[in-house]
KEKE-3310 file (N, C-alpha, C; in steps of 0.2 Angstrom, whole numbers, plus 5000, padded with zeros to 4 digits):
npx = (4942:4954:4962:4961:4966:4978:4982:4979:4989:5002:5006:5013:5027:5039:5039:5045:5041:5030:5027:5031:5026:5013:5015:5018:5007:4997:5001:5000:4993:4990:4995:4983:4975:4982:4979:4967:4963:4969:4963:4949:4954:4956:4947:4938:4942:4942:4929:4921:4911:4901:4900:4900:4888:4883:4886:4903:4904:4893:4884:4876:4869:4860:4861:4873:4889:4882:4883:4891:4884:4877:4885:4879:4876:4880:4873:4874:4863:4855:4840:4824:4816:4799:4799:4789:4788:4800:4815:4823:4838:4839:4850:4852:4855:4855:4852:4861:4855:4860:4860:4854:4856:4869:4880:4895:4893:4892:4901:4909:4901:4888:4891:4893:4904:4905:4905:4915:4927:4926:4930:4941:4950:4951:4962:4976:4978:4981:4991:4999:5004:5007:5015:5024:5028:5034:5044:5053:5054:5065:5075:5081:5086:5098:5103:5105:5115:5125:5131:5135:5144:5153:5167:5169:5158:5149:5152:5149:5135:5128:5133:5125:5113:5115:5116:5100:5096:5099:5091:5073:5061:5048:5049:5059:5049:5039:5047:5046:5037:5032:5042:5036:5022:5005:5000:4984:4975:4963:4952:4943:4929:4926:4915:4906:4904:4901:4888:4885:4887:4876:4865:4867:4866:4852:4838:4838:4823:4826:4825:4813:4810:4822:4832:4845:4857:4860:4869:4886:4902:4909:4922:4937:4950:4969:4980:4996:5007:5010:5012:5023:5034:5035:5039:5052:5057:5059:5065:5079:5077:5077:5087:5097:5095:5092:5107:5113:5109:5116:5127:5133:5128:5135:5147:5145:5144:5139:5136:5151:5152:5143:5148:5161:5156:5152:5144:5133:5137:5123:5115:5118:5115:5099:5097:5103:5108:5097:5083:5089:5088:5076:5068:5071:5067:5053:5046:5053:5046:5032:5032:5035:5025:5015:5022:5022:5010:5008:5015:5010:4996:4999:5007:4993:4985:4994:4987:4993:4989:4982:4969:4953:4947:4954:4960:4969:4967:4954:4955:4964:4952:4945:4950:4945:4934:4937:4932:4920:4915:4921:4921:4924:4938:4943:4940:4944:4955:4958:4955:4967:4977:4972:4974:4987:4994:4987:4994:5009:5009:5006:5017:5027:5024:5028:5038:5045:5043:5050:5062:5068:5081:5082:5075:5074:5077:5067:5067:5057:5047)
npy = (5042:5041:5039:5029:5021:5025:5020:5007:5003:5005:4994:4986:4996:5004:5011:5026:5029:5027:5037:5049:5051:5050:5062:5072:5073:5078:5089:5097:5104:5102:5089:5081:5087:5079:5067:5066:5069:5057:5046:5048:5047:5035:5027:5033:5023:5012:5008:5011:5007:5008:5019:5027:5037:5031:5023:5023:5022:5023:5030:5045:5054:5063:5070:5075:5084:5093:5106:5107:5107:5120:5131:5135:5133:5139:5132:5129:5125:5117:5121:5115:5125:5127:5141:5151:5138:5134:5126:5132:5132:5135:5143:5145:5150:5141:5139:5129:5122:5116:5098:5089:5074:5073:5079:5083:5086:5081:5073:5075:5063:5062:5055:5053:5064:5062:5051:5045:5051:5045:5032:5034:5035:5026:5018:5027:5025:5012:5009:5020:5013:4997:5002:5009:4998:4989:4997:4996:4983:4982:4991:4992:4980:4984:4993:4991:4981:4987:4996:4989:4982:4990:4997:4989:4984:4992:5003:5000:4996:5010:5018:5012:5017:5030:5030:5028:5041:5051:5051:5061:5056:5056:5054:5042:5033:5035:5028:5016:5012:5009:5000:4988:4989:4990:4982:4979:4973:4962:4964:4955:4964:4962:4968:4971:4955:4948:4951:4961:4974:4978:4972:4981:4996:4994:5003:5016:5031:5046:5064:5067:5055:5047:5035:5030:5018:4999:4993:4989:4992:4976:4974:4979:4988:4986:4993:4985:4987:5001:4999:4993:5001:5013:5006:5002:5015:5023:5016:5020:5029:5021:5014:5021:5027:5018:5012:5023:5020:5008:5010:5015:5007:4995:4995:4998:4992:4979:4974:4969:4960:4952:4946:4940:4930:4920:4924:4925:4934:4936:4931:4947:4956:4954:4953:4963:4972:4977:4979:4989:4999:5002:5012:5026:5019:5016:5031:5037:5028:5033:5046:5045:5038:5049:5054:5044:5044:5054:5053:5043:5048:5060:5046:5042:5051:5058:5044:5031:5024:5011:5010:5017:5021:5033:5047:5056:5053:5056:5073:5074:5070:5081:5091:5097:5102:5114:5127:5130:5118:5119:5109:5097:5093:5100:5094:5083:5084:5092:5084:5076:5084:5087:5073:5071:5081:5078:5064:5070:5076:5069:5060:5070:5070:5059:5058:5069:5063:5049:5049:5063:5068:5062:5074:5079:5070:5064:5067:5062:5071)
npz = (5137:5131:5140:5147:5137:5137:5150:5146:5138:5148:5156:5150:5150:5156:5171:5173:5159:5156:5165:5161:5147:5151:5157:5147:5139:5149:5149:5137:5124:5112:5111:5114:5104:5092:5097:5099:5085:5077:5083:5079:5066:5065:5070:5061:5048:5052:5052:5042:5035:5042:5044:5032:5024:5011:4998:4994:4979:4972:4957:4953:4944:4941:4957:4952:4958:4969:4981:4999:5015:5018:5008:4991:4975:4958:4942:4926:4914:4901:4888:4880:4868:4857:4847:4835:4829:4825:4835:4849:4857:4875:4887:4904:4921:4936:4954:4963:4977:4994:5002:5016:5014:5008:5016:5014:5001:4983:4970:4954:4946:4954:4966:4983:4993:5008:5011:5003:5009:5019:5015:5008:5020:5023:5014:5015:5027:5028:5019:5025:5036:5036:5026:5032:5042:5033:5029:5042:5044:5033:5033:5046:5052:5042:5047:5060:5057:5050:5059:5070:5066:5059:5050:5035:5031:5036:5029:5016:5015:5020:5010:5000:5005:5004:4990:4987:4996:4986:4976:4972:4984:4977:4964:4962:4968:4958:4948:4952:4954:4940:4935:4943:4940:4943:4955:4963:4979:4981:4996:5006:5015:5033:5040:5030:5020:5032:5035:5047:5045:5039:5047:5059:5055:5047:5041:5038:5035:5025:5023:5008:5005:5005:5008:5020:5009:5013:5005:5004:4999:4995:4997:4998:4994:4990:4989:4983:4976:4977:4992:4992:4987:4994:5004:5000:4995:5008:5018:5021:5031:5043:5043:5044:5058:5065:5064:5071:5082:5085:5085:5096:5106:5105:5112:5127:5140:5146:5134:5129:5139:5137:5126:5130:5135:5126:5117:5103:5088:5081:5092:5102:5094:5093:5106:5114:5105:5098:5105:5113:5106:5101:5106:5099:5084:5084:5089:5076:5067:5071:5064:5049:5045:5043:5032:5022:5021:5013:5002:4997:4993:4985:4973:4971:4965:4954:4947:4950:4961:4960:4964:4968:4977:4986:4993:4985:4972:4973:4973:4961:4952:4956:4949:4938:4942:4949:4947:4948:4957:4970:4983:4978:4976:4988:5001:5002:5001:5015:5023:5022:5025:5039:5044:5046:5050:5062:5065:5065:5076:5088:5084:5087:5103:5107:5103:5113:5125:5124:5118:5116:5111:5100:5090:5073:5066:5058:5044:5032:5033)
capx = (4944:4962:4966:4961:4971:4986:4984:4980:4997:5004:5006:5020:5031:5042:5037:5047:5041:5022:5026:5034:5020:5005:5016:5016:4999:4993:5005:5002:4984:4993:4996:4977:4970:4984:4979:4959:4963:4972:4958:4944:4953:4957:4938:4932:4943:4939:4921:4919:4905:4897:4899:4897:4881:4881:4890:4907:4904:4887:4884:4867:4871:4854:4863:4883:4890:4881:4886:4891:4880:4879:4886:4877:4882:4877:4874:4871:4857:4852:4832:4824:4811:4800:4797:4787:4790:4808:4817:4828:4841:4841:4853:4850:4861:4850:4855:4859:4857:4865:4853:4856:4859:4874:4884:4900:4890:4895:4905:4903:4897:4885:4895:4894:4908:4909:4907:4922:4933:4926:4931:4949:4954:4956:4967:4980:4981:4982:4998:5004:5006:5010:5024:5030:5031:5041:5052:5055:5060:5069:5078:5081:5092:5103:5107:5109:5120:5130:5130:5138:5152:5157:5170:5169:5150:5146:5153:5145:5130:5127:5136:5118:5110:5117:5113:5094:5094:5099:5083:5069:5055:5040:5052:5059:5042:5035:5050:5045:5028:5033:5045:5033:5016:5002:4995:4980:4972:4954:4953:4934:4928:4921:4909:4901:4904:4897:4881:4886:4884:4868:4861:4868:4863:4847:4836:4835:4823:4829:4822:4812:4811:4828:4833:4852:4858:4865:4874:4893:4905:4912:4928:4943:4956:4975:4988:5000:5011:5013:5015:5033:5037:5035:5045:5059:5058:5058:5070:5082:5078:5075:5092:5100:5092:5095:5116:5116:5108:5121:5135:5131:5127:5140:5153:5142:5151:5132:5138:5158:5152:5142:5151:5166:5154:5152:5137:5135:5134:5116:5110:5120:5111:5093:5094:5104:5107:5091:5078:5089:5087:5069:5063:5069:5066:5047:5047:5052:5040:5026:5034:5036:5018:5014:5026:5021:5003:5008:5018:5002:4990:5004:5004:4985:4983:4996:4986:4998:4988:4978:4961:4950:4945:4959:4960:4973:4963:4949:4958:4964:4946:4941:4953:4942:4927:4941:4931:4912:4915:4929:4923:4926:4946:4944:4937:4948:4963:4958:4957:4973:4980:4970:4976:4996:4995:4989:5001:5014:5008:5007:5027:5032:5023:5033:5049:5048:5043:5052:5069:5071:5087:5082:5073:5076:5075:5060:5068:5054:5042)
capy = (5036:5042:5040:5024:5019:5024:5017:4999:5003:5005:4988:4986:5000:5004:5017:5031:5029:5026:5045:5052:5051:5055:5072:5074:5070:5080:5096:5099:5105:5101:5083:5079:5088:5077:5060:5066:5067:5050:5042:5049:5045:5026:5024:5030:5021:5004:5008:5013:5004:5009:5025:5031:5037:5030:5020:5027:5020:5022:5036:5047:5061:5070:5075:5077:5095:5097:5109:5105:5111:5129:5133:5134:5134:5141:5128:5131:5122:5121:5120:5118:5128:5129:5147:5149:5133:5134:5121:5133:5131:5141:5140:5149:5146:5141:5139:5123:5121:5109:5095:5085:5068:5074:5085:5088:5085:5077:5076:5078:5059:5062:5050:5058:5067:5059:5043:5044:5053:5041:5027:5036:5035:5018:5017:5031:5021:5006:5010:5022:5007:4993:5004:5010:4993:4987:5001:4997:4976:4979:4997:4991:4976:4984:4998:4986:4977:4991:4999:4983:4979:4997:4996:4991:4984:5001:5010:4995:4998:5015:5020:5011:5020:5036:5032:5029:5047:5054:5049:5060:5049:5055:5053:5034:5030:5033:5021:5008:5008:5009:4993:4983:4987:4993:4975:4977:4966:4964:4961:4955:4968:4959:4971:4968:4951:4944:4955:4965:4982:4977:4972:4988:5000:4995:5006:5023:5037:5053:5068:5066:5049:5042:5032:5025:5011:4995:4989:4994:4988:4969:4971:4983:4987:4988:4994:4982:4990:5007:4999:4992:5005:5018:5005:5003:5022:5024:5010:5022:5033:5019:5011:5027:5027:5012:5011:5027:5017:5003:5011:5018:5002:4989:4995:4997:4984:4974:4969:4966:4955:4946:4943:4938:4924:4917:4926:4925:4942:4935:4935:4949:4960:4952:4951:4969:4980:4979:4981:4997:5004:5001:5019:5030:5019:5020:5037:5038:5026:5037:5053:5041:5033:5055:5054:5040:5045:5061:5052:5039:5053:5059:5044:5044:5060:5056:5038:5027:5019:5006:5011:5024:5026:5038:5057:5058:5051:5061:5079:5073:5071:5089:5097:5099:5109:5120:5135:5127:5115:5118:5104:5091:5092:5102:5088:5075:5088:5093:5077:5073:5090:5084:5066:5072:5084:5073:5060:5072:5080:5060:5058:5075:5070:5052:5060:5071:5057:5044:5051:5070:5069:5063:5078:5081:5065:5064:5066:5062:5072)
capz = (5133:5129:5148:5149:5133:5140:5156:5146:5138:5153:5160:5145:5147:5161:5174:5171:5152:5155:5168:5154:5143:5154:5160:5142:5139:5151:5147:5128:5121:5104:5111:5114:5097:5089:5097:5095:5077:5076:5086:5074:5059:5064:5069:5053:5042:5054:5055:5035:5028:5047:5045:5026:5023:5004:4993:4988:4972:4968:4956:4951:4938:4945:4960:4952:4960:4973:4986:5005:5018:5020:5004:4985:4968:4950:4938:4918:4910:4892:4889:4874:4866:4852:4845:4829:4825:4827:4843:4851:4864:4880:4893:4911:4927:4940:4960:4967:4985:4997:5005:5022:5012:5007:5020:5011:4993:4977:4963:4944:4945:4959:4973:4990:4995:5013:5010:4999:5013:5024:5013:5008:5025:5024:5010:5017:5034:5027:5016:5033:5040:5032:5021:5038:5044:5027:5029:5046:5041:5027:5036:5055:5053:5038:5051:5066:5058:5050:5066:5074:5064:5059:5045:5027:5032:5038:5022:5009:5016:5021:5003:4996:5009:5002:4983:4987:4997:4980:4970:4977:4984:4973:4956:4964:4967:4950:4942:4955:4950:4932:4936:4945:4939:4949:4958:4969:4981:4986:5003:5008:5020:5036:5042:5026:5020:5037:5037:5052:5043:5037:5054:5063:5050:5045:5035:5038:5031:5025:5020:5002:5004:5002:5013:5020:5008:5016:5001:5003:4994:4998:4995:4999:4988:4994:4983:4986:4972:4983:4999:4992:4984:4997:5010:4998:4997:5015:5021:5022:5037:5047:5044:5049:5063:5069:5065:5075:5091:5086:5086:5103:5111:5104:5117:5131:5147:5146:5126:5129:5144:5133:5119:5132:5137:5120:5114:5095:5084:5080:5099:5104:5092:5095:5113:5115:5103:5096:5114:5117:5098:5097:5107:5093:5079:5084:5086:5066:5061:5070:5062:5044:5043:5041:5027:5019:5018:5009:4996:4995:4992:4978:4970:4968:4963:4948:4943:4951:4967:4960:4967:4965:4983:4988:4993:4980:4967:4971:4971:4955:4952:4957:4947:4932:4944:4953:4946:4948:4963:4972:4984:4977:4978:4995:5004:5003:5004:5021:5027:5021:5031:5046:5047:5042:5059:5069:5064:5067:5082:5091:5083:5093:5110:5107:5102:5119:5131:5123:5115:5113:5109:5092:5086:5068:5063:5056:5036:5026:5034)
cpx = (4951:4964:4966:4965:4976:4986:4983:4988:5001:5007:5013:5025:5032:5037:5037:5044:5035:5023:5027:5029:5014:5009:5016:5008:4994:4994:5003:4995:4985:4993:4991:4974:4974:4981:4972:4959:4964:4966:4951:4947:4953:4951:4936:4936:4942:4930:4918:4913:4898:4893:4900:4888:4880:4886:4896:4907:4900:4887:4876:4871:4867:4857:4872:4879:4887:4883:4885:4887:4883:4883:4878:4880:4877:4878:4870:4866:4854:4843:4831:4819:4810:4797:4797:4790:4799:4810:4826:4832:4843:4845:4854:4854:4854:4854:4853:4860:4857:4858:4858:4857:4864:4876:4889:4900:4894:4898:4904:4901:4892:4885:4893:4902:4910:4910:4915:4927:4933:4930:4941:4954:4957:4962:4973:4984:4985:4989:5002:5006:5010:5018:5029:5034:5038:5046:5058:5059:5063:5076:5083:5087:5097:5105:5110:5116:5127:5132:5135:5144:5156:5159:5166:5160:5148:5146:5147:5138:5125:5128:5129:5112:5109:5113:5106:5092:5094:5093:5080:5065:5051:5045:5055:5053:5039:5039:5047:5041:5029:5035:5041:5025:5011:4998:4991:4977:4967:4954:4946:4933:4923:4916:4904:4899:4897:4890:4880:4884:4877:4864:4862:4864:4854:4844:4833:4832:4826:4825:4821:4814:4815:4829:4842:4852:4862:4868:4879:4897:4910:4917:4934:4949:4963:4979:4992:5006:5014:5016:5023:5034:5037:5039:5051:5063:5061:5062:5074:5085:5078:5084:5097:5099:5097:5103:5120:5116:5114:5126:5135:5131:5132:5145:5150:5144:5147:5135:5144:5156:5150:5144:5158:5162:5151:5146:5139:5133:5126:5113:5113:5115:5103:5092:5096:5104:5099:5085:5081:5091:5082:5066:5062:5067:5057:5043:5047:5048:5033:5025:5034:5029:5013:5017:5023:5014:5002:5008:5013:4997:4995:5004:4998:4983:4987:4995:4990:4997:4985:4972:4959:4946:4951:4959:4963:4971:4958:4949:4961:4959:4943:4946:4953:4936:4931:4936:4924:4910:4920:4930:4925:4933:4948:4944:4942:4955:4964:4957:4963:4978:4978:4972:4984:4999:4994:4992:5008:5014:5008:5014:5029:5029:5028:5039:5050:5048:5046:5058:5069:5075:5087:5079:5078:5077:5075:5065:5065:5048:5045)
cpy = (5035:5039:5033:5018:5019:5020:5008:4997:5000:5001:4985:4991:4999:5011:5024:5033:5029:5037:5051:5057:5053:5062:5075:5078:5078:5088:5100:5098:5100:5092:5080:5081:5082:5068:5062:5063:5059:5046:5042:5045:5036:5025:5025:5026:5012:5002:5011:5011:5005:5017:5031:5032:5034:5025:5022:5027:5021:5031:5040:5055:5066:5072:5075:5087:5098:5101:5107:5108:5115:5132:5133:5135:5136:5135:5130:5125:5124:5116:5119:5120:5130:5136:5147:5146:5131:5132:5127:5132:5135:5140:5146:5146:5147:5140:5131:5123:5116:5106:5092:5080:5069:5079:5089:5087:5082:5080:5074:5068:5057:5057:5054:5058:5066:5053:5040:5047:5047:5034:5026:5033:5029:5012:5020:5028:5017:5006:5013:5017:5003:4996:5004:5003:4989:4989:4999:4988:4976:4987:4994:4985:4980:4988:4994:4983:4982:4993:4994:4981:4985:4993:4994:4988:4988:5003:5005:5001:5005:5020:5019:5015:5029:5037:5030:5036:5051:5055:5054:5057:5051:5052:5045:5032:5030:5028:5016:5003:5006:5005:4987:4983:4991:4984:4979:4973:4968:4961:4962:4961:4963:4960:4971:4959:4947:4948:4960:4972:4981:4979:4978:4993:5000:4998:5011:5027:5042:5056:5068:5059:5044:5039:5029:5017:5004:4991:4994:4990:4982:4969:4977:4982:4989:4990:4992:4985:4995:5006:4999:4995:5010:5014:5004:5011:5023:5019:5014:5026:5027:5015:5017:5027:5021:5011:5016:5024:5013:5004:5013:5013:4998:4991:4995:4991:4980:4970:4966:4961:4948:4942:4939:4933:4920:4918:4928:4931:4942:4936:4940:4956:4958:4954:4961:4974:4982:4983:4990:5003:5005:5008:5025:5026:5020:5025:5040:5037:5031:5041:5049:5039:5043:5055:5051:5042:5051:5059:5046:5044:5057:5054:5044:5046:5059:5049:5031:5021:5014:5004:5019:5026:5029:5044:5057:5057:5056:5068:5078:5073:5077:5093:5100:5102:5112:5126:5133:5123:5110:5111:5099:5088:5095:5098:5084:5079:5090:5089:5074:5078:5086:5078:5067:5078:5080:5069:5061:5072:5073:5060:5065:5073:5061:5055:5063:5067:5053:5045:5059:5071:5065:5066:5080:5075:5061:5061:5064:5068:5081)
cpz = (5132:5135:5149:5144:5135:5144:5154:5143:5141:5156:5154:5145:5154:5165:5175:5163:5153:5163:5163:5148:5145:5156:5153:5137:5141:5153:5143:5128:5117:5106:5109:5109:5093:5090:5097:5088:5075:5075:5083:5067:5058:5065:5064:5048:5046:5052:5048:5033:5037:5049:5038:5026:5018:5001:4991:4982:4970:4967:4954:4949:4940:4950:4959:4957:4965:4978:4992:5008:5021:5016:4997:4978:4961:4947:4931:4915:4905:4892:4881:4873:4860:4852:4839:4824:4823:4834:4842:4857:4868:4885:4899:4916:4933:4947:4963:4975:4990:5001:5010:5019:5010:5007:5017:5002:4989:4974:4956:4944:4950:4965:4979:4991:5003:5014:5008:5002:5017:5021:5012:5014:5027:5019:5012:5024:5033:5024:5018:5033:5037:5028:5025:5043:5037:5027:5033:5046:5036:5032:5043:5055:5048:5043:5058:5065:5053:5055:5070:5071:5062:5051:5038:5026:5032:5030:5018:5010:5016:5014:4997:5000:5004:4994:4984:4992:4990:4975:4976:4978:4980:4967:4957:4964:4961:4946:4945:4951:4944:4931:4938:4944:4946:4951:4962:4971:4984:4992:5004:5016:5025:5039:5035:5023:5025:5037:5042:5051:5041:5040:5055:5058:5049:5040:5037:5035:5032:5022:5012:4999:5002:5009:5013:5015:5013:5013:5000:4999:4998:5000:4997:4995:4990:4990:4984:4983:4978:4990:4998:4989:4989:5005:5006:4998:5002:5020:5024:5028:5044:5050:5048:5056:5070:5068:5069:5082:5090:5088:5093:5110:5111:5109:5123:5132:5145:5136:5125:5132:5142:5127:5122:5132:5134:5114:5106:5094:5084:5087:5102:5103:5091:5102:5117:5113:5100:5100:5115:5112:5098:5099:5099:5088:5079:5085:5079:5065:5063:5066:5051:5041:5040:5033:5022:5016:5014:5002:4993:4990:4985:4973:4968:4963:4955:4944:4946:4956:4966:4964:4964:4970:4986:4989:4989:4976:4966:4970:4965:4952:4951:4952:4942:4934:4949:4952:4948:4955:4967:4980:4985:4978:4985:5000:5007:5006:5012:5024:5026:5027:5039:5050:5048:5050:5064:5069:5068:5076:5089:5090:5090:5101:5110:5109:5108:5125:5132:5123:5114:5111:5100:5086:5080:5065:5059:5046:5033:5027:5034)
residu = (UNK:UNK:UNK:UNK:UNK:UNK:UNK:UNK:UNK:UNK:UNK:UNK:UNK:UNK:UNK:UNK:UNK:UNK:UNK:UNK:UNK:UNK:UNK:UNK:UNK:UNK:UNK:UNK:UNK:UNK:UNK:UNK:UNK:UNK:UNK:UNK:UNK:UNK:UNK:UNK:UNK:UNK:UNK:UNK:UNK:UNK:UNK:UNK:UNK:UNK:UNK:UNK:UNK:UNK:UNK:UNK:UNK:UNK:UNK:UNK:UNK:UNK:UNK:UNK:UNK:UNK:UNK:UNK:UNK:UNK:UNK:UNK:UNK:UNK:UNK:UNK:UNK:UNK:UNK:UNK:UNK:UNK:UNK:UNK:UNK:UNK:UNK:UNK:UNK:UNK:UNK:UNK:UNK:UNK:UNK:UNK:UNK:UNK:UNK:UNK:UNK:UNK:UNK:UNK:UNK:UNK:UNK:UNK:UNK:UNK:UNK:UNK:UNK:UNK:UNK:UNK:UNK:UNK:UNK:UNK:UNK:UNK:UNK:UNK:UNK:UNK:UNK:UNK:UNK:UNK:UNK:UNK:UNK:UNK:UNK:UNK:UNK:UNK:UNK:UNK:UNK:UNK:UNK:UNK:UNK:UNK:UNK:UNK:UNK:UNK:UNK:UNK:UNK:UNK:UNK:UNK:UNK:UNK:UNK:UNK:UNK:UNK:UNK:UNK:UNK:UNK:UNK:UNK:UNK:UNK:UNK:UNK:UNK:UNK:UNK:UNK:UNK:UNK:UNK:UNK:UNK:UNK:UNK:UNK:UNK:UNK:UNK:UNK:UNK:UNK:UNK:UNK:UNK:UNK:UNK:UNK:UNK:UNK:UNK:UNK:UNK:UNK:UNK:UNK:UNK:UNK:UNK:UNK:UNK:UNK:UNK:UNK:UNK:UNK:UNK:UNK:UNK:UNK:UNK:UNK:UNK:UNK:UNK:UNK:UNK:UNK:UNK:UNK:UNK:UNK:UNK:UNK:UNK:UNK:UNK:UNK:UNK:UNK:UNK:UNK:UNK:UNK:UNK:UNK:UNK:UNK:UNK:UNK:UNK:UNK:UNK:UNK:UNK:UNK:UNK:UNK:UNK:UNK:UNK:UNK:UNK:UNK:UNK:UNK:UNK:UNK:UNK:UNK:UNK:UNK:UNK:UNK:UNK:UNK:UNK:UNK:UNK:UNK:UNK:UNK:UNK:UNK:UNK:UNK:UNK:UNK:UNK:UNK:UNK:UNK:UNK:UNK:UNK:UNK:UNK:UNK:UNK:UNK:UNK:UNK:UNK:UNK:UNK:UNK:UNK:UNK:UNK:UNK:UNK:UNK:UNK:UNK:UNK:UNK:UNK:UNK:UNK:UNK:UNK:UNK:UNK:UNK:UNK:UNK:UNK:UNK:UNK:UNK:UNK:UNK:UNK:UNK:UNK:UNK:UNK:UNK:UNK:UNK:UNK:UNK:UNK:UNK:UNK:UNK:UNK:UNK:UNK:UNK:UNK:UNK:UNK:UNK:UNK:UNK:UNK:UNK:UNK:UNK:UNK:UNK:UNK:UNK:UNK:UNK:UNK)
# end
């Protein structure tokens, strides 16, 4: 399936550049665990409401805490009893152990625990992207156009560049929010809406008569606050980026010749320096969209995301049954690990086929 993604690629890149990639590709173990990973996480976070077992939201107290399969856990329970007429209270640790309707078990509101990674995934993408995209239009031209005119543009510019490296991003990020509030936006889910999850799905039994629900939730929640706060964050590395390519290209014979021929700044830098800037700056944003999702899953975790399906929400969650059920913050943690390597591991097979020459980079990550 990967091979045949590249090769529909392929028909958009140059020759050298699509050889590049497959001798890559087909070089590096690490390349293909990394775009595995990629390719599983985008599926589940597209295909959520197809591939939760349960409701992330729906909760049942009788199964809080349960353990994942192939684990079990102690749980304390008070009973009461009368003895000669006296109601006393006994408490006894019994063994709870893990059921196949919920593989990586619940949490102290008896949620499933994959549902909720599954569901997370699509809030960590979702504000990857997007933020890395903002960073990337609000970042890309300020450096182009530093990059092209040099002098007191360059400094202005690069001088605000400078004073937003100074903040760190988690501690900028918390004023942001602080400044503009946490907005989010429900965005209707169209595998549910239209019925599609329904149909597909159906009605499955499961052991001891439960059965797959096929009420998932309508609605999707986007943190729109954190997007812009984590590309204004992140603007930064992109304009760098790019004022490095510019400076590099503005003199190149192909932009003099242009410019002797009446070519305005505006299409010089559209038609030229931008086209032979874009490799590395795509490389960042692969390596960025890693970044972003750490400092997402941070906010969360501190209150900040404006949902409550998030990894970082839910390890915030777990960090009052660390000692009881450890879980519930494990879970979503290791999915955050596993999404944030393969991220990476995708940016370093770019960075080598595309550009190696801009290893190090990376800077947020």
């Amino acid at each position: 399936m990967i091979r045949r993604l590249l090769d529909a690629v392929a028909g958009r890149l140059s020759p050298r550049t699509v050889q590049n990639l497959r001798s890559e590709f087909d070089t590096s173990p690490l390349t293909k665990i990394g775009v595995g990973i990629l390719v599983v996480v985008l599926v589940t976070a597209v295909f959520a409401p197809l591939l939760a077992p349960w409701n992330p939201e729906a909760q049942n107290l009788d199964r809080s805490q349960q353990p994942p399969l192939g684990f079990t856990s102690a749980e304390n329970q008070t009973t009461q009893e009368t003895v000669d007429g006296e109601v006393q209270l006994i408490e006894e640790t019994v063994q709870v152990n893990a059921t196949v309707t919920h593989p990586l078990g619940t949490d102290g509101l008896g949620r499933d625990m994959l549902s909720r990674v599954v569901y997370g995934a699509r809030t960590s993408l979702a504000v990857g992207v997007l933020g890395t995209l903002l960073a990337m239009l609000v970042g890309v031209p300020v450096g182009l156009v530093a990059g092209y005119y040099k002098g007191r543009v360059d400094d202005a510019l690069m001088r605000v560049a400078d004073v937003s490296l100074a903040f760190p991003s988690l501690v900028l990020a918390i004023a942001l929010v602080g400044l503009f509030g946490q907005a989010a936006v429900e965005v209707p889910d169209p595998l549910v809406t239209t019925g599609l999850a329904a149909a597909i799905r159906g009605i499955v039994s499961l052991p001891g008569g439960l059965t797959y629900p096929t009420g998932m939730p309508e609605t999707f929640t986007l943190p729109g606050t954190v997007i812009l706060v984590v590309g204004i964050v992140n603007w930064v590395w992109f304009a760098r980026v790019a004022r490095g390519e510019a400076l590099g290209v503005r003199d190149e014979e192909y932009v003099k010749a242009a410019r002797s021929l009446g070519g305005s700044d505006q299409f010089i830098i559209r038609r030229h320096i931008l086209p032979n800037s874009i490799t590395p700056v795509l490389v960042l944003a692969t390596i960025q969209i890693a970044a972003i999702v750490l400092l997402e899953s941070a906010l969360s975790f501190l209150g900040f995301s404006g949902t409550t399906l998030s990894w970082g929400f839910d390890i915030a969650q777990g960090r009052q049954y660390q000692t009881t059920s450890w879980w519930i913050a494990a879970m979503p943690g290791l999915a955050i690990v596993l999404t944030v390597i393969g991220i990476n591991l995708v940016g370093d097979w770019l960075r080598d086929a595309l550009d190696p020459g801009i290893e190090g980079e990376g800077g947020g990550v």
